[in-house]
C-alpha positions as YAML, in Angstrom:
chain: A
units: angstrom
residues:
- id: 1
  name: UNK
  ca: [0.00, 0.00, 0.00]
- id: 2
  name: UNK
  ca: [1.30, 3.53, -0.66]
- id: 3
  name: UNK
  ca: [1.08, 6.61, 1.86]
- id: 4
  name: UNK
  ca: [0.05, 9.19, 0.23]
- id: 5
  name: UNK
  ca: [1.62, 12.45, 2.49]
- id: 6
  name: UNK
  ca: [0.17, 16.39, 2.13]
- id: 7
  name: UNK
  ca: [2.27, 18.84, 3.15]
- id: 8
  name: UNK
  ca: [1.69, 22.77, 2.87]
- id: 9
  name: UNK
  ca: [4.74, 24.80, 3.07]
- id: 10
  name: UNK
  ca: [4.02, 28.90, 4.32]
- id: 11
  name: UNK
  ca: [6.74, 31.29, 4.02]
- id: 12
  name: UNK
  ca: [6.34, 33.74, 7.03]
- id: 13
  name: UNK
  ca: [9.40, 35.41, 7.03]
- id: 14
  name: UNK
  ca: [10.38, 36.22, 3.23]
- id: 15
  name: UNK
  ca: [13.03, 33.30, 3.17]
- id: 16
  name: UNK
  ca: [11.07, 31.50, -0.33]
- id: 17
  name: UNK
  ca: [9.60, 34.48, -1.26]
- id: 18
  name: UNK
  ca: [10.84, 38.16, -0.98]
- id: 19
  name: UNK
  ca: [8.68, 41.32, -0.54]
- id: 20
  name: UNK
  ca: [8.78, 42.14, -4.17]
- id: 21
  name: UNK
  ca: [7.29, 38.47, -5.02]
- id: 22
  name: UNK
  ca: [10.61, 37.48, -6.42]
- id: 23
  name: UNK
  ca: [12.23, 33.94, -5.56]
- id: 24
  name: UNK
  ca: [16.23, 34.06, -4.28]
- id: 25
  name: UNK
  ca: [18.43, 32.90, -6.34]
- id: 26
  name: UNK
  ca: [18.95, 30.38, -2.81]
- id: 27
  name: UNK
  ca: [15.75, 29.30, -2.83]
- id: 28
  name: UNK
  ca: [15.66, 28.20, -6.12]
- id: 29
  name: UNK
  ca: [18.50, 25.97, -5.71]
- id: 30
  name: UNK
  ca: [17.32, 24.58, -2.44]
- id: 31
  name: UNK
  ca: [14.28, 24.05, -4.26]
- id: 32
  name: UNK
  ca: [16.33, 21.95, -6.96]
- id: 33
  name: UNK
  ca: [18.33, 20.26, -4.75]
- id: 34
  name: UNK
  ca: [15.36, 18.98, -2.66]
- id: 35
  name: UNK
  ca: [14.17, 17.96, -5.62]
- id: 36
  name: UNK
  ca: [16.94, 15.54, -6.55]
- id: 37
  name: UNK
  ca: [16.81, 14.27, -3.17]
- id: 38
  name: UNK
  ca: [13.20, 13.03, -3.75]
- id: 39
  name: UNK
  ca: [12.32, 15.25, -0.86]
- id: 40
  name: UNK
  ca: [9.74, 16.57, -2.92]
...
């Protein structure tokens, strides 16, 4: 049987998204490497 898992992410302190809406160059390759890692 597979577990099927939901998870919302909220970014609260501007760390995924900034004030102007724009996402960090670091976030974006967290993103990726998270990714690759099957993390998500």
């Amino acid at each position: 049987m597979i577990k099927v898992r939901k998870i919302i992410f909220l970014d609260i302190d501007g760390t995924l998204v900034d004030y102007e809406g724009k996402v960090p160059e670091s976030a974006v390759e967290a993103i990726k490497k998270a990714r690759g890692t099957c993390l998500i």
